[in-house]
C-alpha positions in Angstrom: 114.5 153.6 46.3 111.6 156.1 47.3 108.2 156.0 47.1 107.1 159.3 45.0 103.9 160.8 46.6 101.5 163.9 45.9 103.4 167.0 48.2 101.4 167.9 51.0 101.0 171.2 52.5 98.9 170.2 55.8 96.9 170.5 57.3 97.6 166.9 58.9 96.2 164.1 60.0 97.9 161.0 62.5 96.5 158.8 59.5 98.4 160.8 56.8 101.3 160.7 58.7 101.7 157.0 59.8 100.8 156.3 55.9 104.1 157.9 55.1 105.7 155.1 56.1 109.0 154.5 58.6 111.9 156.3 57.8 115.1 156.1 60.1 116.5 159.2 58.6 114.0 161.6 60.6 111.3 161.1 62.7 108.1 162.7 62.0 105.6 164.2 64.8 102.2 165.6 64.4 101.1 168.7 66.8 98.0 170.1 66.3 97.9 169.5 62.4 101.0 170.8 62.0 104.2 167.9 60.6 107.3 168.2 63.3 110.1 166.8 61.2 114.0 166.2 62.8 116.6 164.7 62.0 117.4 161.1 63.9 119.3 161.8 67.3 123.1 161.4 67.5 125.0 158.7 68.5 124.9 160.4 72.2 121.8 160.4 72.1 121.3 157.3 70.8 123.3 155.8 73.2 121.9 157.0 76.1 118.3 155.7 75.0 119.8 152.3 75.0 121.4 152.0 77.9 117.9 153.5 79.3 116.1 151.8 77.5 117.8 148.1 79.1 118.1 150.0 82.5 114.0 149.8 82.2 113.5 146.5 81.1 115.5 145.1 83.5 114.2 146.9 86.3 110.6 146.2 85.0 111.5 142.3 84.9 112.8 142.2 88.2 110.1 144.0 89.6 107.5 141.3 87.9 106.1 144.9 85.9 103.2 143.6 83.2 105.2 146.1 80.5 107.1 146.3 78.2 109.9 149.1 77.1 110.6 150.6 73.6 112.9 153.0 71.9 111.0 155.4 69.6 107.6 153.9 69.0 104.8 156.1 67.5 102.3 157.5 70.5 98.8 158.5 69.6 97.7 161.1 72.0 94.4 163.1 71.5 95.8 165.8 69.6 98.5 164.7 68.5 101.4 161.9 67.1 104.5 161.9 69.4 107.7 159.9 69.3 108.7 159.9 72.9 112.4 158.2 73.2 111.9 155.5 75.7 108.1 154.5 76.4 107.0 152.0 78.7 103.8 150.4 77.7 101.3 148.1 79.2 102.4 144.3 77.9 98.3 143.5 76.8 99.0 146.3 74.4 100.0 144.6 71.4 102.4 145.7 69.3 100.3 148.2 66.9 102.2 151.2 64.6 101.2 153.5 67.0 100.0 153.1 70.8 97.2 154.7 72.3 98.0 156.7 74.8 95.9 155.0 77.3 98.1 151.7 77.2 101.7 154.0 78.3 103.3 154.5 81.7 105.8 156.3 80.7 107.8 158.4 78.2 111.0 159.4 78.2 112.5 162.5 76.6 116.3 162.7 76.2 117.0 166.5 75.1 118.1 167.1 72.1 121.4 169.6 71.9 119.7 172.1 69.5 117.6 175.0 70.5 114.2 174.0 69.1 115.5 170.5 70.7 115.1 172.1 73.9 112.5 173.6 73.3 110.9 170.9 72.2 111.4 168.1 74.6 111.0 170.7 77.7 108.2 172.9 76.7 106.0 171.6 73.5 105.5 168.1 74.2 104.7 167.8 77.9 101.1 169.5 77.7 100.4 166.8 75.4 101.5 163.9 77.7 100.0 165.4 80.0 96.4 165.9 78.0 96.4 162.3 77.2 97.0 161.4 80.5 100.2 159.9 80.6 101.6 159.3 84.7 105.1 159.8 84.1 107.3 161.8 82.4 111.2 161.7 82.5 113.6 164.0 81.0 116.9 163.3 80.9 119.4 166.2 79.7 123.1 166.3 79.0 124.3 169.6 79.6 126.3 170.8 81.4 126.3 167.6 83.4 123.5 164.2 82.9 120.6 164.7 85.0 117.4 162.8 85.2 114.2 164.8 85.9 111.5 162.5 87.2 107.8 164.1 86.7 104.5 162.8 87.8 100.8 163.9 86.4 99.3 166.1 88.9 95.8 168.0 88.7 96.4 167.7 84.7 100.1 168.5 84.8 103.7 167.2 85.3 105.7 168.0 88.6 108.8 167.2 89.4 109.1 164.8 91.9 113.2 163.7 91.6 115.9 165.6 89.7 119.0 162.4 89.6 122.3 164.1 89.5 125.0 162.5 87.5 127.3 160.8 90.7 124.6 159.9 92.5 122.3 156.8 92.3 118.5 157.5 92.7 115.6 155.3 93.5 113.2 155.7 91.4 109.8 154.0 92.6 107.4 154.5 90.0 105.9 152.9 87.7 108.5 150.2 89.1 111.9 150.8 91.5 114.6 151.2 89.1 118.0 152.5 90.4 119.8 155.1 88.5 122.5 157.0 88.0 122.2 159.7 85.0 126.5 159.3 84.4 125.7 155.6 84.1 123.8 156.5 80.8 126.7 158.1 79.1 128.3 155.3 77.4 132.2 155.5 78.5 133.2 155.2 74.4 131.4 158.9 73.5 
């Protein structure tokens, strides 16, 4: 059963929006003071931000990495509340509702098929990654074939440093070697 609340029209605030509580139907972002609603990824989706997401911790363990790796956690940047898909975190960090932007290593954006999906995960929410400072960026796209775009913070912005090609396995060195293969992320059952 819901909880009924008072519409809101925004502006809005991180506070405001964490209070509204988890919901696995959509996930919620705050740019600016302006609510980013979506729908939850597909099972595509979905499926490759597992198998990432164990690709990640596995590497980080066997690399001794102080981290830890999550699917979809709230990230507090200074302007604004992302949900990155994969983010790996700095393990004295806690395990708070949303993380400061100051305790992640990475995020990872898988596109999203749609155009504003696009749009979104290639355009919108780097600058604010890279505002709050965040060293690495990785987006990993389906279409037409996987490929895994590795991006480090330069001067204030993200360039690409490694673009993976599905067929090909890539060391990737930072924040820890992991060794990947973008075709390995599409589960064989989709």
């Amino acid at each position: 059963m819901g909880t009924a609340h008072d519409p809101h029209y925004g502006p809005w605030t991180v506070e405001q929006v964490l209070a509204l509580g988890e919901d696995r139907g959509q996930r919620r972002e705050l740019m600016g003071d302006t609510l980013v609603m979506a729908p939850a990824p597909g099972a595509t989706h979905q499926s490759a931000s597992s198998l990432l997401w164990l690709a990640l911790r596995s590497a980080a363990k066997a690399a001794g990495a102080q981290v830890r790796v999550f699917e979809a956690v709230n990230v507090r940047l200074p302007d604004a509340l992302l949900i990155p898909d994969v983010v790996v975190v700095d393990a004295g960090a806690g395990y708070p509702v949303a993380f400061d932007a100051e305790a992640v290593q990475l995020v990872v954006e898988i596109v999203s098929p749609s155009s504003m999906g696009r749009k979104t995960d290639r355009l919108l929410k780097p600058p604010y990654y890279a505002e709050a400072g965040i060293p690495y960026l990785w987006r990993l796209e389906f279409e037409p074939s996987p490929i895994l775009v590795v991006a480090e913070l330069e001067a204030g912005r993200y360039v690409d440093k490694i673009v993976a090609k599905a067929g090909t396995r890539t060391l990737i060195e930072k924040p820890f070697p992991v060794s990947l293969d973008p075709a390995d992320l599409i589960d064989p059952q989709d």
